[in-house]
C-alpha positions as a printed Julia matrix, in Angstrom:
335×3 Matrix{Float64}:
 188.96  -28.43   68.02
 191.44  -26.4    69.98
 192.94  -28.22   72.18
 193.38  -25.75   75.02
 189.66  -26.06   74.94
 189.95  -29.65   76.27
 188.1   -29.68   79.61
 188.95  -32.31   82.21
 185.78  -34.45   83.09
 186.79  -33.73   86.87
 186.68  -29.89   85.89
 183.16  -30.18   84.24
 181.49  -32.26   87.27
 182.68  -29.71   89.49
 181.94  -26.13   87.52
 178.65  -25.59   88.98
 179.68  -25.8    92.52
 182.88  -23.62   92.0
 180.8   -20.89   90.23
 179.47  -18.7    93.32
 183.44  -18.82   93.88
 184.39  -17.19   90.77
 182.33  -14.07   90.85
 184.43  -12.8    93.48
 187.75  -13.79   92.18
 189.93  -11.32   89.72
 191.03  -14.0    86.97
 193.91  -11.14   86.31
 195.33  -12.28   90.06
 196.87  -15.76   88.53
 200.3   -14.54   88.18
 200.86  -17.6    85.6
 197.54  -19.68   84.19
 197.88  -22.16   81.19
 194.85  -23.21   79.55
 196.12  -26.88   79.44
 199.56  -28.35   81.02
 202.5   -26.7    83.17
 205.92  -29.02   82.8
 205.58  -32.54   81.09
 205.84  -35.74   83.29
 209.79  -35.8    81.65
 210.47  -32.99   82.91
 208.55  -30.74   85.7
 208.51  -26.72   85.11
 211.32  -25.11   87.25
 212.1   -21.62   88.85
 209.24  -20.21   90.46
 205.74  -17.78   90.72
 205.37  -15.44   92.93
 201.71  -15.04   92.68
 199.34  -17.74   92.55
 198.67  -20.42   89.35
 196.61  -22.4    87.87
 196.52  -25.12   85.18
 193.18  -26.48   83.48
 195.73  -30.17   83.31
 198.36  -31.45   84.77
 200.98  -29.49   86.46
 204.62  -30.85   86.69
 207.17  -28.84   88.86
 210.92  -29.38   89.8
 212.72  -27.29   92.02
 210.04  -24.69   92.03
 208.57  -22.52   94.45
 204.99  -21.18   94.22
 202.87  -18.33   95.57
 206.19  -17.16   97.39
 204.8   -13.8    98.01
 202.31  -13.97  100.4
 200.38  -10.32   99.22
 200.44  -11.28   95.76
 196.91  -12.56   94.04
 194.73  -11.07   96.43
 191.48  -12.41   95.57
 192.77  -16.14   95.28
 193.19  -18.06   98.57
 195.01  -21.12   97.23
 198.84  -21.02   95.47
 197.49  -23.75   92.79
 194.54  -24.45   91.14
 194.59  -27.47   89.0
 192.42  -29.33   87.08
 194.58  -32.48   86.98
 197.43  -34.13   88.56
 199.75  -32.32   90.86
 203.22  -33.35   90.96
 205.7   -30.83   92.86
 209.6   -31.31   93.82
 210.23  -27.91   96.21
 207.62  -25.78   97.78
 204.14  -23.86   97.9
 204.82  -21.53   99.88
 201.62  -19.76  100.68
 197.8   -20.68  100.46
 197.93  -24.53   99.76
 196.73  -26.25   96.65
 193.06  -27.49   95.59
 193.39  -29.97   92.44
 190.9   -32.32   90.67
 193.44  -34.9    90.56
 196.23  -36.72   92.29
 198.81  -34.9    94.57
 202.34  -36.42   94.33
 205.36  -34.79   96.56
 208.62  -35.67   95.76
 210.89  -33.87   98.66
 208.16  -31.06   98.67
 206.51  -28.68  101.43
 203.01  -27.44  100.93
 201.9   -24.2   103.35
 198.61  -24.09  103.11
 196.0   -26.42  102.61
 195.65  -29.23  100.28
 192.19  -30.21   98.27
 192.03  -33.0    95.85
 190.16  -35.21   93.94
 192.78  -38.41   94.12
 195.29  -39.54   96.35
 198.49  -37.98   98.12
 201.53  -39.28   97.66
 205.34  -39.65   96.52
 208.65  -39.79   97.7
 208.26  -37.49  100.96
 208.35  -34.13  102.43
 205.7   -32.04  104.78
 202.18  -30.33  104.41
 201.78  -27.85  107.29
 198.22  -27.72  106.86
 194.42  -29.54  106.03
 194.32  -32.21  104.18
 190.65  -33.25  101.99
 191.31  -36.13   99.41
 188.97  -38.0    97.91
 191.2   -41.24   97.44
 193.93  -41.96  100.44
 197.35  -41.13  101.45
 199.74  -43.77  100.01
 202.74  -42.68  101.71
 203.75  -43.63  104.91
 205.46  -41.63  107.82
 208.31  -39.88  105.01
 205.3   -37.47  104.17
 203.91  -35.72  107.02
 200.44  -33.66  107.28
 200.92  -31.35  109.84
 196.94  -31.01  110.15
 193.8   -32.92  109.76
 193.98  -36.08  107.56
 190.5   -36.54  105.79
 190.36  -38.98  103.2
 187.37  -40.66  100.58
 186.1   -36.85  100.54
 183.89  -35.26   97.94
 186.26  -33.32   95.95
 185.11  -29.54   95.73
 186.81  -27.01   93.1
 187.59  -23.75   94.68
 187.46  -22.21   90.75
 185.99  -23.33   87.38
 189.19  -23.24   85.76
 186.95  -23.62   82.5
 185.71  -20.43   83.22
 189.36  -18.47   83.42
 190.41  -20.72   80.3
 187.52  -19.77   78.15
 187.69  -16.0    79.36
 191.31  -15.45   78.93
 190.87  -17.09   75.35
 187.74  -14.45   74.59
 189.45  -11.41   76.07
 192.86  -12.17   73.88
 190.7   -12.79   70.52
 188.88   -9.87   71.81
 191.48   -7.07   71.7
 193.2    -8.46   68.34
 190.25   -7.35   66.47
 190.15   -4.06   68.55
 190.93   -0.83   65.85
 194.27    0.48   66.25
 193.91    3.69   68.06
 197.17    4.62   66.93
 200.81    3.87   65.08
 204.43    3.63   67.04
 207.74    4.42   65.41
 210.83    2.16   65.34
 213.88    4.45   66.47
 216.8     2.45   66.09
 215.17   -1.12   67.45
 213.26    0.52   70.3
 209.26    0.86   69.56
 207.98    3.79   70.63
 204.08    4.04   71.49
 202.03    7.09   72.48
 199.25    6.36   74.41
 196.22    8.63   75.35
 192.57    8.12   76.22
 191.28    5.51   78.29
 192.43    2.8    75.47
 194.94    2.78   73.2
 195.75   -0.04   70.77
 198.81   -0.47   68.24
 199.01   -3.27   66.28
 202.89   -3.92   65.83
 204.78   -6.34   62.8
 206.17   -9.59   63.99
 209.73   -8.48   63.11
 209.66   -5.17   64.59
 208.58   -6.95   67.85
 211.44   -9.7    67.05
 214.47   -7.36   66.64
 213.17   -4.63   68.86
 215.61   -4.75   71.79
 212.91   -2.05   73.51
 209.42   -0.76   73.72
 209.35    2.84   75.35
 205.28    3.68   76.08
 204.64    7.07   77.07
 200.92    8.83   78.37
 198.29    7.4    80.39
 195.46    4.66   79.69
 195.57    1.34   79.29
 197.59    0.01   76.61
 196.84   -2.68   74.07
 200.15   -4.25   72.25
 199.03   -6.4    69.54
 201.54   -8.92   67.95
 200.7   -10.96   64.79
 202.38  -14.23   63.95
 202.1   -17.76   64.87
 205.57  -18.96   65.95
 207.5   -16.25   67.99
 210.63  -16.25   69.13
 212.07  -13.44   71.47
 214.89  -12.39   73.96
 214.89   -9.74   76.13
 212.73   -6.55   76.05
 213.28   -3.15   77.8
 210.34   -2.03   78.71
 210.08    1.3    79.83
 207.06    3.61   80.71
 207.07    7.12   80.57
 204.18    9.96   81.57
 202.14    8.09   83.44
 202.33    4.84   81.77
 202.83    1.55   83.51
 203.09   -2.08   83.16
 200.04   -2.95   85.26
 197.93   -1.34   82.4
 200.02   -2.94   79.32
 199.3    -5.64   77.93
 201.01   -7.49   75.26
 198.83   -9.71   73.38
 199.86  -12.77   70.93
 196.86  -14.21   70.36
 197.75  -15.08   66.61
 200.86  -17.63   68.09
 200.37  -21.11   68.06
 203.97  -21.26   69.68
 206.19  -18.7    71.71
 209.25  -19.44   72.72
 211.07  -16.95   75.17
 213.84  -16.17   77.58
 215.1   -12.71   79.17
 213.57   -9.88   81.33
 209.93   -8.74   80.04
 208.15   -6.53   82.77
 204.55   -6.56   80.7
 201.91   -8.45   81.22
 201.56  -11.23   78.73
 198.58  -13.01   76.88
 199.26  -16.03   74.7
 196.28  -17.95   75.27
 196.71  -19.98   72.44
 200.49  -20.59   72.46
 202.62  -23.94   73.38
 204.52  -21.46   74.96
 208.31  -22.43   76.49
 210.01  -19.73   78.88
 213.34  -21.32   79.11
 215.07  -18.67   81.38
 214.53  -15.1    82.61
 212.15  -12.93   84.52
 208.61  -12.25   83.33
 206.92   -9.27   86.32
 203.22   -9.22   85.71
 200.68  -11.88   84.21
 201.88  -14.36   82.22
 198.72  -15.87   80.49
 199.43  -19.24   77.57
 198.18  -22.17   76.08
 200.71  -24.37   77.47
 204.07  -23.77   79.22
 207.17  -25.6    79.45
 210.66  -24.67   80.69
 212.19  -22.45   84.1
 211.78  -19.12   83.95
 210.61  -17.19   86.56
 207.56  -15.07   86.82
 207.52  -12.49   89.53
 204.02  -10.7    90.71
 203.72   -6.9    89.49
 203.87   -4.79   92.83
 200.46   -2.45   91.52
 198.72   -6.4    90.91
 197.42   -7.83   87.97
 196.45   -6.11   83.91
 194.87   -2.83   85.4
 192.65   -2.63   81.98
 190.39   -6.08   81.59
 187.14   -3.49   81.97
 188.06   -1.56   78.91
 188.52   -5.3    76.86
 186.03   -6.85   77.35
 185.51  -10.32   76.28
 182.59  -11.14   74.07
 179.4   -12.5    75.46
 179.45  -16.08   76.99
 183.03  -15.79   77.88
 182.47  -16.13   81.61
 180.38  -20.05   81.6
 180.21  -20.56   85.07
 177.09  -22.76   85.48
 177.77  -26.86   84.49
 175.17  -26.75   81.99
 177.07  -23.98   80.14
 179.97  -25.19   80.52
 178.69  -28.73   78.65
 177.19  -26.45   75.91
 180.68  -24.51   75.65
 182.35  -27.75   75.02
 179.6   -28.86   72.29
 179.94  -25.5    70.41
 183.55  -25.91   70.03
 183.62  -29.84   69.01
């Protein structure tokens, strides 16, 4: 079994109440999603989003910031959606947090309000906003809630995180078997790929990609960058689009990597949904999509929103489960 298909029990029992939720939301608005962990309890993710996140497990931050643009991620109301524990040293800056699990703040702030399905607690620090918990708040006067305190609540998911897990899975297997639409040519370590049509596809070598110190697209369409290999290791990439090209309708997809491991500027959206994936330092601007992710580099929200192109890839049938009972049967099928 794959384990970024692990589903959290507290993510099943709650998938048929979050899925009149989902059909509004744009999965393509989480700035950063992993289909299992963010951080490790040794040592919390740092840097921070711009947009919102989610994590289908336990998120660990340490001097981080999230959702600190308050127009990014349009169609999701809440910073950070979790599916397990919460555990945050610094701030969440805009639209609160709604986790399954427990909510620990360690010299934090949350803006926004908070929903979860343990307790609040830790060290100290401030929510200016609604709390809903469904155990009790175990710290004393160091952490204030600046709003209603309602605790021994029925926990309600805002999102079936399944849901976005299994979809971004689908859509990234998905456009790895799409036909190449076309070839690019490697002028002196920059990859050069012409686009045209609605969809274009080019399936590049893993040490082109490696050693590449650029990838110049030029023409219109959404663009589909295909990268084989299963452990990746890149720097920096220029990216530069040219004719009508952008990065809101790129999209670089490593769906082959079991592991990525990353630093530098990369202004692409990326898909690794399969990926341990470590961003040690840099600036990702757009999606940044992953199996797992470790480390402190930032991601900033693309200013023209999420991957412009998820209508011309899309994901096979059954990738969107959004009732509990198909959600149980998703699980079964991939046991």
């Amino acid at each position: 079994m794959n384990r970024f298909n692990y589903i959290p029990a507290a993510v099943i029992a709650m998938a048929g109440l979050a899925s009149a939720a989902n059909a509004a939301v744009s999965y393509w608005d989480f700035n950063v999603f992993s289909r299992s962990t963010i951080g490790t309890a040794s040592k919390g993710y740092g840097s921070d989003f711009q947009g919102a996140s989610g994590a289908v497990g336990d998120a660990y931050f340490s001097n981080f910031a999230a959702k600190t643009n308050a127009n990014s991620s349009a169609s999701l109301a809440y910073g950070f959606y979790g599916g397990g524990n919460f555990r945050l040293s610094g701030s969440v800056n805009n639209g609160g947090v709604n986790v399954a699990g427990t909510v620990t703040m360690n010299n934090a702030s949350i803006t926004g309000p908070v929903t979860g399905g343990g307790n609040l607690g830790g060290t100290g620090g401030s929510v200016n906003g609604n709390v809903s918990i469904s155990g009790a708040k175990t710290t004393g006067n160091q952490l204030t809630v600046n709003g209603s305190l309602n605790t021994g609540q029925a926990y309600a998911a805002a999102l079936d995180l399944a849901a976005v897990s299994s979809y971004f899975q689908s859509t990234g297997a998905y456009a790895a078997n799409l036909n190449p639409t076309g070839n690019y040519t490697n002028q002196w370590g920059e990859l050069i790929i012409n686009a045209s049509g609605p969809l274009s596809v080019v399936n590049v070598s893993t040490s082109d990609f490696i050693n590449a110190w650029g990838i110049r697209v030029v023409g219109t369409g959404t663009v589909v960058v295909n990268v084989a290999g299963s452990s990746l290791e890149f720097a920096s990439k220029t990216w530069n689009y040219q004719n009508g090209a952008s990065s809101a309708s790129t999209l670089l997809n490593l769906n082959q990597a079991t592991s990525v491991r990353m630093s530098g500027g990369h202004n692409v959206n990326i898909l690794a949904a399969n990926a341990d994936t470590n961003f040690s330092s840099g600036q990702v601007t757009g999606n940044l999509i992953v199996g797992s992710l470790t480390g402190g580099g930032q991601v900033n929200w693309n200013a023209d929103g999420g991957f412009s192109g998820a209508a011309l890839i899309p994901a096979p049938a059954g990738a969107f489960i959004l009732a509990g009972a198909g959600l149980i049967a998703f699980r079964r099928r991939r046991g």
